[in-house]
N, C-alpha and C positions, 0 to 999 in steps of 0.2 A: 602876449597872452591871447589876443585875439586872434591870431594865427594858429595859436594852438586850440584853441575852444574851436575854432574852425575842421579843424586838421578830424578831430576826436565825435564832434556834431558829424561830419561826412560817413562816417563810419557805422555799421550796422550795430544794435544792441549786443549782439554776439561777439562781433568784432572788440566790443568796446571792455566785454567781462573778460577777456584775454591782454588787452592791453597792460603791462608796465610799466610804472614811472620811470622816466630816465635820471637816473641821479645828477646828470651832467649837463643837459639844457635843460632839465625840469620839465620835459615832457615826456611821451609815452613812446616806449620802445616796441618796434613791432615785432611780434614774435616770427614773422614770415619772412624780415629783413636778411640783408646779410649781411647783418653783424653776431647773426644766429651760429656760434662754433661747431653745431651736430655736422651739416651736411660737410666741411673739410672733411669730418673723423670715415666718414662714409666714399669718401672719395678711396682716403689711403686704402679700408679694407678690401674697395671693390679693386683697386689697382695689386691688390697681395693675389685676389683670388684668380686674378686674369693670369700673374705670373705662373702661379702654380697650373693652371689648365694648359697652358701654354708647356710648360714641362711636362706636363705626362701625356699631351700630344707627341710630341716627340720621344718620350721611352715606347708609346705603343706604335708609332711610324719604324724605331729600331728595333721593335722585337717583333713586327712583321716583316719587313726585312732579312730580319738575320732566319725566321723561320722559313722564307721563300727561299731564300738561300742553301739552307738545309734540305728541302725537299727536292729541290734542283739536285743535289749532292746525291741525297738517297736514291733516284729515279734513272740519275745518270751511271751510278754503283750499280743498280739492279739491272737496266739495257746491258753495262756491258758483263754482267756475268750472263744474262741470257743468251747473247751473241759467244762467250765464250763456252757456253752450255752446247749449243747448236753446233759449234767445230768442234771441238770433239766427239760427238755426236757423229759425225762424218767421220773424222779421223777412225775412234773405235772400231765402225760400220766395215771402213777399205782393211784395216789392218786382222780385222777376224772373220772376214769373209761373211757375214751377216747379210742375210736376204733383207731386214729389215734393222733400222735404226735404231738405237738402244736408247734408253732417257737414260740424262745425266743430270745430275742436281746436285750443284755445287754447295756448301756451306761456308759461312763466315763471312764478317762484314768486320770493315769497308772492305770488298771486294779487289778495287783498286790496288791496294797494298799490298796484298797479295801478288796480283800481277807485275807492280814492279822489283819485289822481291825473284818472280818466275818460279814461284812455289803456291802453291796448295794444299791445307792442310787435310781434309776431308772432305771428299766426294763420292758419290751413293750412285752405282750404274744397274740400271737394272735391264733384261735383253729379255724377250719374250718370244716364248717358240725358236729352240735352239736346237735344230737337227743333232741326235746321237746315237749313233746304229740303224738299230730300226726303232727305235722311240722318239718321241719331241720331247725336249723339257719344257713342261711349261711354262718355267720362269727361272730367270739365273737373278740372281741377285747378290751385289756387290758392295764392299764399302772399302775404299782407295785412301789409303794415309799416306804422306808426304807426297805428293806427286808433284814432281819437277818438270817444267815448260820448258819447249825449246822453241825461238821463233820470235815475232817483234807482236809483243801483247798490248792489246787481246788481238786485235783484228789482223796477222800474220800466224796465227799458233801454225808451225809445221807437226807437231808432236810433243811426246811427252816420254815419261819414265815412272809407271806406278813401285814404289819402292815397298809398299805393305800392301795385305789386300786381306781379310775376310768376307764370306757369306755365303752361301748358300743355293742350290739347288735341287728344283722339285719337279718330280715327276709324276705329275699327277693319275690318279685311279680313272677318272674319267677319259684322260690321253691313251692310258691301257689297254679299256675296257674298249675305244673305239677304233686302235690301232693294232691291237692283238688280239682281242677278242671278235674280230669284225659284229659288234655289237651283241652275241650270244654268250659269251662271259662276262662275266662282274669281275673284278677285284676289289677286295676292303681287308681291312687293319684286324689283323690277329692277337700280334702280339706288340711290343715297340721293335720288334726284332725279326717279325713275320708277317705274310698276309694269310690270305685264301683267295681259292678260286672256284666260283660257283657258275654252270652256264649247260649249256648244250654244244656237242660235236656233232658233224653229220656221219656216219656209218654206216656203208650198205643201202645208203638211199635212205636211213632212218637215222633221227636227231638222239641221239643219248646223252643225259643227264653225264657232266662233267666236274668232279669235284676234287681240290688238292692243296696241299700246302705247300708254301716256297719259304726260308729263310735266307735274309737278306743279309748280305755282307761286301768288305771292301773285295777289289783284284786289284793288288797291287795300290799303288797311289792314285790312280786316275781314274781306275773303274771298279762298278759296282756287279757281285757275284750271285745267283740266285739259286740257290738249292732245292730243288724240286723233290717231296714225299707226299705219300700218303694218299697216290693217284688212284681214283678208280671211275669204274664207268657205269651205271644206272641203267638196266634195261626192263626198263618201267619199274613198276614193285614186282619183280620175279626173281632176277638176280643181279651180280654186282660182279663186273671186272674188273681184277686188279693187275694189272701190266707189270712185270717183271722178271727175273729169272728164273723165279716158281710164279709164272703168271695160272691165277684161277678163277674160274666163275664159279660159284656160290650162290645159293638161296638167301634171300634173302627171308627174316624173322615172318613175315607175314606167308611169304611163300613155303617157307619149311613148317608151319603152320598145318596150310591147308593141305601138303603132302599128308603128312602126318594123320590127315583126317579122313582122307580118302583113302580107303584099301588097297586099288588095282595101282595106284600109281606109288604108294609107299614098298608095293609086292614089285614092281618093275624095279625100284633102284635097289632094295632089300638082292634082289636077283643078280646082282654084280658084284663080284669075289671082291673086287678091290676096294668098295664100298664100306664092308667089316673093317677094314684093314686102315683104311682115312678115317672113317667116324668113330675106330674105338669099339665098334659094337663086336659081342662077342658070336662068332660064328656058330653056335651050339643054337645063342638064342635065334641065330636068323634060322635055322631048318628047321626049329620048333615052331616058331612064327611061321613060316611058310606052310606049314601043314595045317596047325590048328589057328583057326579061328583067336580062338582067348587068347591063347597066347600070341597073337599080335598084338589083339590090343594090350594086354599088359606090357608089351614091350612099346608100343608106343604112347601106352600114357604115363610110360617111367619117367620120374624127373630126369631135364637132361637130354632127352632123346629130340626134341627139336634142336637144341644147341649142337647135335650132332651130326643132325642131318644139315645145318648149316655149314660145319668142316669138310663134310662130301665137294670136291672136286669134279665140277659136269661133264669138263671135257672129258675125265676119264669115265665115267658116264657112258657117254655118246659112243664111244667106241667099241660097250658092248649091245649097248641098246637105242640105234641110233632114230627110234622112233618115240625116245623120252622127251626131247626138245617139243616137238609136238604137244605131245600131253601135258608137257606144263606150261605151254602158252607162250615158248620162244619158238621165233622163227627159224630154223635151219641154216640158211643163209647167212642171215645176221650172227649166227654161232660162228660159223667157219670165218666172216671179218672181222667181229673182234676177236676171235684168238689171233689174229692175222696184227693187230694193233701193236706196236711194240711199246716200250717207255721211253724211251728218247723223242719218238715222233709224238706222244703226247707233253714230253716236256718243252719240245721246242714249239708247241702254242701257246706253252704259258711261259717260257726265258724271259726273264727281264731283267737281263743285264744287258750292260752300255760302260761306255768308255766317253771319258769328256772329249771333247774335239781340240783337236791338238793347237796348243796358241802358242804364240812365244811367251818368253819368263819361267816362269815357276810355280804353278795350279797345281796344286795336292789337295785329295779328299779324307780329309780328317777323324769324320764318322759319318756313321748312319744311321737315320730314327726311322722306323715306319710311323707315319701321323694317322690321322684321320682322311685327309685328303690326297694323302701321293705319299712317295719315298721320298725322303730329304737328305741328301746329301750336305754336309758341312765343309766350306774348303777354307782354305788359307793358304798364302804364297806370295810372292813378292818378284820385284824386278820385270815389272811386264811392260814392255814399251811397246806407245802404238805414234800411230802415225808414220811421219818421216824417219824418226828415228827407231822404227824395226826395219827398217830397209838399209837405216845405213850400220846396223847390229847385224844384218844379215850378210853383208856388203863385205864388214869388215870379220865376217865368221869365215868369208871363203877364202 
């Protein structure tokens, strides 16, 4: 007892409102001791939670792994379809004779698979500035299904074999405008089926206003056709030539006009037999008109009589009155070279036909749009091998 009255006196007032009887020696149990069962229960939880962190340490060490491992895959998938982008790219270039290197962009993943198959499902070629007669295309654009490798892939490709092919070819208004028109004509979109052509020619030392329409069509499979109407030639606002097998110059509304309004120069063409005889006018009224006064003007202020004097033909004109040109403000000269202009020589500044450049396989042009920006050609064809094996298709054609 003294031992324990001891034990219990050592101990703080705090200490002592905490204390427990021990049922078993009859003294005071200390709550701090260890025969306290909390701290075991705390061991096991702490030992469950270390297992668990310990586990999903290692699921996040395997699913960075397996994800570096995948990007490896993916990266080494993408290198080698770029490197097999690149020789064909070269192959394409030797087998069509291309000044410059085409892009190739392969599709489909995993890549690899592909290549040990020796097939490719879909690849997109596109060649930019493709010489074709006298035009450039400005972009050829391709899409390649099933295309079969020959060679130890990827890094050996000798060649290939496009078995399908669509897309498209454009010949752009801007290429036109600075390869045929040496920058004095325009080309633009008429119809989906047509253009025009708006610019200046030079003539006699003088630029004349150039204006006409082409309709666009196939020649054959491979090339496109252009149909040249409706050519004339602008000599200021006075007259207008039109080139053909009844080539004519004509008054133009404003100039048939101001004839109209001036006496001495409506009495000079009025004064040419053949004049009645192109414009319809009736020859009773022109000797009346030539005498009196009134009677011109009534004859020239009759409905109709400017639209007539616009029918009047100048050349024939000039041949009885070759001092008319003069007085209506053309030059002489410039008369005698455009009637000198034929239609052919003005179609062949505006021809825009072309022929695709000859490849191996089988390129066919399908249709044709006129767009906004150029003539579009649509092709389709199949069987077009490049590389090693159009040499050895050539090899074995002789």
């Amino acid at each position: 007892m003294r031992s324990s009255t001891r034990i219990a006196s050592d101990r703080s007032p705090n200490d002592q409102e905490y204390a427990v009887p021990d049922g078993q020696s009859g003294g005071w149990a200390d709550p701090y001791g260890d025969d306290d069962p909390q701290p075991s229960g705390r061991r096991r939880g702490s030992r469950k939670r270390g297992r668990r962190f310990k586990s999903l340490r290692r699921l996040v060490k395997a699913g960075i792994a397996v994800a570096v491992t995948l990007a490896f895959l993916v990266l080494g998938d993408r290198f080698a379809v770029m490197f097999a982008e690149r020789k064909t790219e070269d192959q394409l270039q030797k087998s069509l004779h291309l000044e410059a290197a085409p892009q190739v962009d392969i599709d489909g993943f995993p890549f690899l698979t592909q290549v040990l198959d020796k097939r490719i499902d879909t690849a997109h070629v596109t060649v930019p500035d493709l010489a074709a007669d006298r035009v450039s295309l400005a972009r050829v654009h391709a899409t390649a299904h099933d295309v079969r490798l020959d060679g130890e892939l990827p890094s050996h490709l000798k060649g290939g074999t496009v078995h399908s092919l669509d897309g498209d070819v454009l010949l752009s208004f801007e290429d036109l405008d600075r390869e045929l028109g040496a920058s004095q004509v325009e080309f633009s979109r008429l119809s989906p089926g047509a253009i025009k052509a708006d610019g200046q020619v030079p003539v006699a030392g003088q630029r004349l206003g150039l204006h006409a329409e082409a309709r666009i069509g196939r020649s054959g499979d491979r090339g496109v056709s252009t149909d040249i109407s409706r050519m004339r030639l602008d000599i200021g606002d006075v007259a207008v030539f039109r080139p053909g097998r009844d080539a004519g110059l004509q008054l133009t509304p404003k100039a048939a006009r101001a004839v109209a309004a001036e006496r001495d120069k409506v009495r000079a063409m009025l004064a040419v037999p053949l004049i009645a005889e192109r414009a319809g006018i009736d020859r009773a009224q022109i000797r009346e008109a030539m005498r009196s006064e009134s009677a011109l003007t009534r004859l020239t202020g009759s409905p109709g009589f400017v639209g007539k004097l616009m029918k009047v033909n100048l050349f024939d004109v000039v041949a009885e009155q070759p001092d008319l040109p003069t007085k209506l403000g053309i030059d002489p000269k410039l008369l005698g070279a455009v009637r000198g202009v034929t239609k052919p020589q003005l179609a062949d500044r505006l021809n825009l036909s072309f022929q695709l450049p000859k490849t191996p396989g089988d390129i066919r042009i399908q249709r044709i749009t006129v767009e906004r920006d150029g003539i579009r050609a649509h092709l389709s064809g199949g069987a077009l091998p490049f590389g090693d094996t159009t040499a050895a298709r050539a090899a074995g054609g002789r």
